[in-house]
N, C-alpha and C positions, 0 to 999 in steps of 0.2 A: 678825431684823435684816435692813435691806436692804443689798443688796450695795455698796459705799462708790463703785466706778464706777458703777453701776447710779443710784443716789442724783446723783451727778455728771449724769448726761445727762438722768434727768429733772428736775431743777432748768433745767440748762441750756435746755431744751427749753419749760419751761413761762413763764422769763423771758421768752426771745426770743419764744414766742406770744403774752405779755402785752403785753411793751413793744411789740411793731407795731402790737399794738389800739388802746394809748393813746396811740402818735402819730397811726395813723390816724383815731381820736376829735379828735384838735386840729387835722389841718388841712381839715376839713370846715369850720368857720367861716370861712378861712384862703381857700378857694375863693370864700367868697362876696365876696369883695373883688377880686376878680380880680388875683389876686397873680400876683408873675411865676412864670415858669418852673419855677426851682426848689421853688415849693409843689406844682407839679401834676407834677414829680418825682417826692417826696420820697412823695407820696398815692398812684402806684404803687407805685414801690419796697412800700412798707410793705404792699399790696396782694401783690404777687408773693410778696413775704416768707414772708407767712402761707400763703398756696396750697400753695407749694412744701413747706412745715413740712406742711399738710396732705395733698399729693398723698404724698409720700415715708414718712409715717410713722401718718397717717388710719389705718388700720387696727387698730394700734398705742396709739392713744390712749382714753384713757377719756373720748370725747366724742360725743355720739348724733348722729347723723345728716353726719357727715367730711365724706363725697362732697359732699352736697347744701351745704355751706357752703363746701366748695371748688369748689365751679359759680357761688355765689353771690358770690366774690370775683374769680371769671375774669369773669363779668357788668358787675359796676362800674367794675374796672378796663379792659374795651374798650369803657367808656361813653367812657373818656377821650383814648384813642386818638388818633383823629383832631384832636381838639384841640391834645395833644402834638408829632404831626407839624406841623402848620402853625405852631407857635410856634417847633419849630427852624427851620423854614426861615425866616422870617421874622428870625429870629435870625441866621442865616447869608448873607441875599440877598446882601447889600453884599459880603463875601468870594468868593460866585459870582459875581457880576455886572462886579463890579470898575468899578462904576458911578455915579455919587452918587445921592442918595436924589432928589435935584431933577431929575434925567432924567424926561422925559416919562411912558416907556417905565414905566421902575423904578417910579412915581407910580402908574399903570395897574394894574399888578401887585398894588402889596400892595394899592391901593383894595379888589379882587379876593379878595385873600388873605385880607383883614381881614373880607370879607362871608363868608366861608366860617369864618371863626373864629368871628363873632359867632352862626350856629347851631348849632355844636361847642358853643359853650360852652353857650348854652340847653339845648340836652341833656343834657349833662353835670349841669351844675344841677338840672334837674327829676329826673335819675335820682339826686343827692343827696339830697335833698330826700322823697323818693317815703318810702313808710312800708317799701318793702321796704328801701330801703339803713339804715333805722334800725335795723330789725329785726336784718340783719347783724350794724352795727357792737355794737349790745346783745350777741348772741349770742357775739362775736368779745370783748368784753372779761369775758364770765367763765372765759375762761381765768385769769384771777387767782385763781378762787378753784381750781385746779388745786394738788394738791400729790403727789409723790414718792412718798407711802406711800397714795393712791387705789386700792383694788382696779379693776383692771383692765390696768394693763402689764403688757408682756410681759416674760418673764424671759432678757433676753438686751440686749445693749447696741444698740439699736435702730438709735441714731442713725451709729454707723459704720460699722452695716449698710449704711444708706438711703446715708452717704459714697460707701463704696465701691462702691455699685452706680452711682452718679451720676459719679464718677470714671469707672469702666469704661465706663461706655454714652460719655460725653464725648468719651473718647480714641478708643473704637473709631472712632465719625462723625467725628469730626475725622481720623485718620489714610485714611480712606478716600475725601477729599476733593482733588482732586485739578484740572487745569486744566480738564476738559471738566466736571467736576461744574455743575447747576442751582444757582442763587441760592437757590431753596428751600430746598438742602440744608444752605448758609453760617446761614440761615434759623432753620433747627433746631437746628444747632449753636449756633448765638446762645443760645437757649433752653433747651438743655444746662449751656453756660456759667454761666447765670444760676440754673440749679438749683444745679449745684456749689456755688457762692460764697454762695450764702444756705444751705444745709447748712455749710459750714465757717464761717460767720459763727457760727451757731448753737452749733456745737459748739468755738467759742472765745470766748465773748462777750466776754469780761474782757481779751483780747489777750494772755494768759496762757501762750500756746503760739508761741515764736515762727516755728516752721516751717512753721504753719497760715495763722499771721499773713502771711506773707511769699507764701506761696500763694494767698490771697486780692489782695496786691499784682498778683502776674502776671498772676493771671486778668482782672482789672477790666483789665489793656491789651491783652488779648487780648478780652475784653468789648467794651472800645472800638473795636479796630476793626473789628469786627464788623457794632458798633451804626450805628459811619460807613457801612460797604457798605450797611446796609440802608436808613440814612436816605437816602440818595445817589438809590434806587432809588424810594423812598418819592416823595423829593421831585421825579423826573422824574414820577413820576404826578400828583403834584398840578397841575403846569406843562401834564398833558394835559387838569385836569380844569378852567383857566381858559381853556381853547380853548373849553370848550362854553357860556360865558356869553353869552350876545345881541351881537352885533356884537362879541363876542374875532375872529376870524378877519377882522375887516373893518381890522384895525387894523396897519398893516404894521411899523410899531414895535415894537409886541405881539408880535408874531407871531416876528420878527428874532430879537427879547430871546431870548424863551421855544426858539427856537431853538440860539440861541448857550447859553443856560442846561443843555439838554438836553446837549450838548456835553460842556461843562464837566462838566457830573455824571457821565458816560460814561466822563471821562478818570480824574475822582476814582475813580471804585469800583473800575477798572483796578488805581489804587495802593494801595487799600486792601486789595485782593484777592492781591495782590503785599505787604504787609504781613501779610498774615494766617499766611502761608506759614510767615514770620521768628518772630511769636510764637507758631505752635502748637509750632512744635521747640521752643523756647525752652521752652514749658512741658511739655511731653511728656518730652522729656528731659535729663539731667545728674542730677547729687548729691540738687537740691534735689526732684526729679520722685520720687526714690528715699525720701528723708527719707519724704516725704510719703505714700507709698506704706504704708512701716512705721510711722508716727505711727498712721493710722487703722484698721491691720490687726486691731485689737480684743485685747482682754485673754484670755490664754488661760484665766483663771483665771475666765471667765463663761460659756464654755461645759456644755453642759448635760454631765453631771449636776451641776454643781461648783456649781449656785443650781438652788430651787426654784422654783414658782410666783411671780408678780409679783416675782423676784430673791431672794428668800430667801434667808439664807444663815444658819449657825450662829452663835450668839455668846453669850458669857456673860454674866451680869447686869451687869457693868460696863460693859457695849457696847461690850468687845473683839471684832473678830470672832476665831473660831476658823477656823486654815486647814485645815479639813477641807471635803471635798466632802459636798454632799448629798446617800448613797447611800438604800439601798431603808428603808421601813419596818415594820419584823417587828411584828405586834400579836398578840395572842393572845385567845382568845373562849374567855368563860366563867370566868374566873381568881377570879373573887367569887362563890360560890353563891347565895347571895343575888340577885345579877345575872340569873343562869341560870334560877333560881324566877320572876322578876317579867316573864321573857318566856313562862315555860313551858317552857325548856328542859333536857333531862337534862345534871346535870354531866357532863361525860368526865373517864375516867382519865386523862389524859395530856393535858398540853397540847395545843389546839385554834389550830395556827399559821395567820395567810395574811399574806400582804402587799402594800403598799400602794405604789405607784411614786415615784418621785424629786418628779413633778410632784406628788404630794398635799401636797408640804410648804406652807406658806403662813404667814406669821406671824401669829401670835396675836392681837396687837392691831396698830393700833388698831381695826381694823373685819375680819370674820369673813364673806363672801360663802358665802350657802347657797342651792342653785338650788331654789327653793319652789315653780317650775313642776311638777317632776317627784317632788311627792310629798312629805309628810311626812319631817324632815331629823333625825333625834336628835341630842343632844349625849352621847358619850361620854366623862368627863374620865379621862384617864391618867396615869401615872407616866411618864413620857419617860425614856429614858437612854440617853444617845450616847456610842458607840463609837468608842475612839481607837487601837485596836490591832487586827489581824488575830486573829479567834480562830477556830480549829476544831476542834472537840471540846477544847474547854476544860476546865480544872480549874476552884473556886471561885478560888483563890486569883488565876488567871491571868483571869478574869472582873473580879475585882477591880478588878487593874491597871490594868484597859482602858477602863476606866469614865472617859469622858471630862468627863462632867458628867450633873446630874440636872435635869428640870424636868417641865414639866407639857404633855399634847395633850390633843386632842380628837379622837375619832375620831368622825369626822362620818359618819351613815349614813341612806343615801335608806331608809327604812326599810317603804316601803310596795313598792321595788322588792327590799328585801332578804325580803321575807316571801313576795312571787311567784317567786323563785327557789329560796326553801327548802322552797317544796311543791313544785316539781318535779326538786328533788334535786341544782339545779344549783349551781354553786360563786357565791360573793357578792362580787365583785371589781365588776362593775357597781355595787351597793350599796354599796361600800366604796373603791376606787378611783381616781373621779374627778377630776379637777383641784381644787386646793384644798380634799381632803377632811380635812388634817391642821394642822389650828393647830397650831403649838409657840411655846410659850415660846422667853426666853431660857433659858442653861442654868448653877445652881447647879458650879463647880468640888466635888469630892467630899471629904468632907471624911474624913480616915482616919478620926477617931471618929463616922462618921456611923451612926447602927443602921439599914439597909436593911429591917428587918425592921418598921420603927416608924416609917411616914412617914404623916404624915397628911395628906389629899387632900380639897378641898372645894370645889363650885361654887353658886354662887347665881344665880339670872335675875331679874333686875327687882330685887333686893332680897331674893328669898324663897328660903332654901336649896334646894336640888334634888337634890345628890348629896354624900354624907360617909362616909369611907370608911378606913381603914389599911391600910397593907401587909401588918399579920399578918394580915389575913384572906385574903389571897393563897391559893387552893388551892397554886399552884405560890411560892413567893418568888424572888424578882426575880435570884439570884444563879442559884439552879438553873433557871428557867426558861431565863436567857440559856446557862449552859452547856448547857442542854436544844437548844436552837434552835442552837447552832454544832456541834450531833452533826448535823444534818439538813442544815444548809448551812453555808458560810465566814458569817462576820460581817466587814465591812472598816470599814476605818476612817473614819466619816463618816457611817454606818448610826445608825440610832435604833431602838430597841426599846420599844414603849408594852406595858404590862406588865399588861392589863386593867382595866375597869370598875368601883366598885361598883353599885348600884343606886338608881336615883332617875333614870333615863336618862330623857327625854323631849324635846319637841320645838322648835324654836327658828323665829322668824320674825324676817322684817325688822321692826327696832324697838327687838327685845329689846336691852336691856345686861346682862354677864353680867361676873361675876367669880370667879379661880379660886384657891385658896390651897394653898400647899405647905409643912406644917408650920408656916404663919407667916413662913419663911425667903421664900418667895417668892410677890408677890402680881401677880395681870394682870388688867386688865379690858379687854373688849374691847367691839364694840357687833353687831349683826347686821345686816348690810345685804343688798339681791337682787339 
């Protein structure tokens, strides 16, 4: 079962990189009408969006090539750039200028402005247009077919990860900003800002969190004005870049304006600068800075060992989860003679323990990731049975007890590297090990009249049986091996003990679909992917 926060952020996660793709799929037509402002907004924004989902959690995700599609969304969106800037200002003259549009002067300007717009936008355009930004936005909308239980997340809650490290970096630069600080540095912090609020957007989409909610408020006025200092500075560049047009400097009106203009912008980013002061405390500190702090601090109940691989976590066939952590997993080798003969190996006397780490767990189905790079993979199918109580040197009776449920693994084993380590006498932990080396099931609750001794175990691939098997054939049965194995070490509670193989073990590839049966009482199919 996936962990129920775990299941939360990547849903969360795979939304918000869906729905940016299929706005920013709608307002590419939208561009070609030369819509106002707010289209060629809203086609950033959704741009940013995705990057920042990329830059922050790309690693993270079960998607080929992150980096290079988050280069490919930084590309598009400073297609637009320049076009953006001159539509604020343009937007804004009349409030700088304090002029009417019918002055001379002001008439010069935008003629000017407007000729610098109209190759912004051709640009723009043709880099819509071009087969690479199709490419993108294609690539960018099968995040739809993205879901929750894809092998490949990580087993830990990502996204409040990426918060709080985008929170910390934030504050740090902001608090070390001070009067003699660079415009560069307000800059960066801009783009700080802007990470923050598209993470917390993400990890509230529904507006379901109101303290997230409310944090996203602050930010956006601390975003804004920011966004004013920068434009402010932006827009005295522009005003240097209409001096360099053919007879700009001959025109003593021009020249006045764009004088006075420069001014004016000087005085604004003063205030905005002096504004900024007001809203970084504001958001830095008080109650709601604190709220905010502990909202995103993460669940402690997902730290490792407490989920296994891609979040795993225990749960019985009802899709209860069980609050047990995810501890080690004891398997035993050789428990089926049978088993032992069809590799060539001599039975032992005594149980034949090793075990396998937290991370091998991995769930069962829907899909079973086996690294086919490195070698022929077998499928071992076992008796699973988790442990809900402390045992150490155990009695039967107190093994019993403890028996938290029963189900089915698979002990998954690189088998061509376990057979180079058993000529040279070395131990099989490489062979056995690995990350996602352990499907489990859900887990059957025990039933008191259950006969431990009469369970019957069966798996099929493609259709065609492959291993069938009972617990009485068990050299060791399943009650004495586990008090066996809590003479040698503690068993805790959360621990699984897979109780050996029979024979019919062989090899699995991406493709395969496989199914595994437990007395009838419990049935999983799963599929094999690489």
């Amino acid at each position: 079962m996936l962990h129920p926060v775990l299941e939360r952020d990547r849903r969360a996660t795979v939304s918000y990189l869906a729905g940016a793709a299929q706005r920013l799929a709608g307002l590419l037509p939208q561009l070609e009408v030369d819509a106002d402002i707010e289209v060629l907004h809203r086609f950033r924004v959704e741009l940013r969006r995705i990057r920042t989902a990329l830059k922050a959690l790309g690693q993270f995700l079960p998607v080929a090539d992150v980096a290079e599609l988050a280069d490919e969304c930084r590309w598009l969106a400073g297609r637009s750039g320049g076009l953006r800037d001159i539509d604020v200002f343009l937007q804004r003259l009349a409030d700088y200028a304090h002029l009417p549009d019918t002055d001379p002067a002001v008439t010069t300007l935008r003629r000017a402005l407007n000729r610098m717009r109209y190759r912004e936008r051709r640009a723009l355009l043709s880099s819509c247009r071009s087969l690479r930004a199709h490419r993108l936005v294609e690539r960018l909308q099968s995040f739809a077919g993205l879901t929750p239980h894809i092998p490949g997340w990580p087993a830990r809650a990502v996204n409040r990860g990426a918060l709080r490290h985008a929170l910390g970096s934030m504050l740090k630069h902001g608090r070390a900003i001070d009067d003699s600080s660079e415009p560069l540095q307000l800059h960066d912090l801009r783009k700080r800002c802007k990470r923050l609020r598209y993470l917390l957007e993400m990890h509230a989409p529904d507006g379901d969190e109101p303290e997230i909610v409310a944090a996203i408020r602050r930010m956006r006025k601390l975003q804004n004005v920011l966004g004013d200092y920068q434009d402010f500075a932006t827009h005295a560049q522009l005003l240097q870049a209409v001096l360099q047009y053919p007879g700009a400097t001959g025109d003593a009106a021009l020249c006045q304006l764009i004088e006075a203009l420069t001014q004016e912008l000087q005085r604004q980013a003063a205030a905005a600068r002096a504004r900024f002061a007001v809203r970084f405390r504001q958001f830095s500190s008080g109650k709601h800075h604190r709220r905010l702090r502990a909202l995103i601090a993460g669940d402690p109940g997902l730290q490792r060992p407490l989920v296994g691989t891609d979040g795993y976590c225990h749960a019985y066939v009802s899709g209860k989860r069980i609050e047990l952590p995810v501890g080690k997993l004891v398997c035993v080798g050789r428990n089926y003679a049978a088993h032992a003969q069809e590799l060539g190996n001599p039975v032992p006397e005594t149980p034949l323990l090793f075990i396998k780490p937290p991370s091998a767990a991995v769930d069962f189905a829907p899909f079973i990731r086996v690294p086919a790079a490195r070698g022929s993979v077998h499928h071992e199918l076992e008796i699973a049975v988790l442990i809900g109580r402390e045992l150490c040197a155990a009695t039967p009776g107190q093994v019993r007890a403890a028996i938290a449920g029963i189900g089915l693994a698979i002990d998954l084993t690189l088998r061509d590297v376990q057979d180079g380590l058993k000529a040279q006498s070395h131990p099989w932990e490489m062979a056995k090990g690995f990350d996602a080396s352990c499907p489990i099931s859900v887990f059957l609750p025990l039933d008191p009249a259950c006969d431990l001794a009469n369970l019957e175990l069966k798996l099929a691939v493609n259709g065609r049986r492959r291993q069938f098997g009972n617990s009485a054939q068990m050299l060791t049965p399943i009650i004495d091996l586990i008090c066996y194995a809590s003479a040698q070490f503690s068993l805790w509670p959360g621990d699984v003990v897979l109780t050996g193989t029979p024979k019919g073990v062989g090899p699995l590839v991406p493709g395969d679909r496989i199914s595994a049966d437990l007395t009838g009482l419990l049935r999983v199919r799963s599929q094999i992917v690489g």
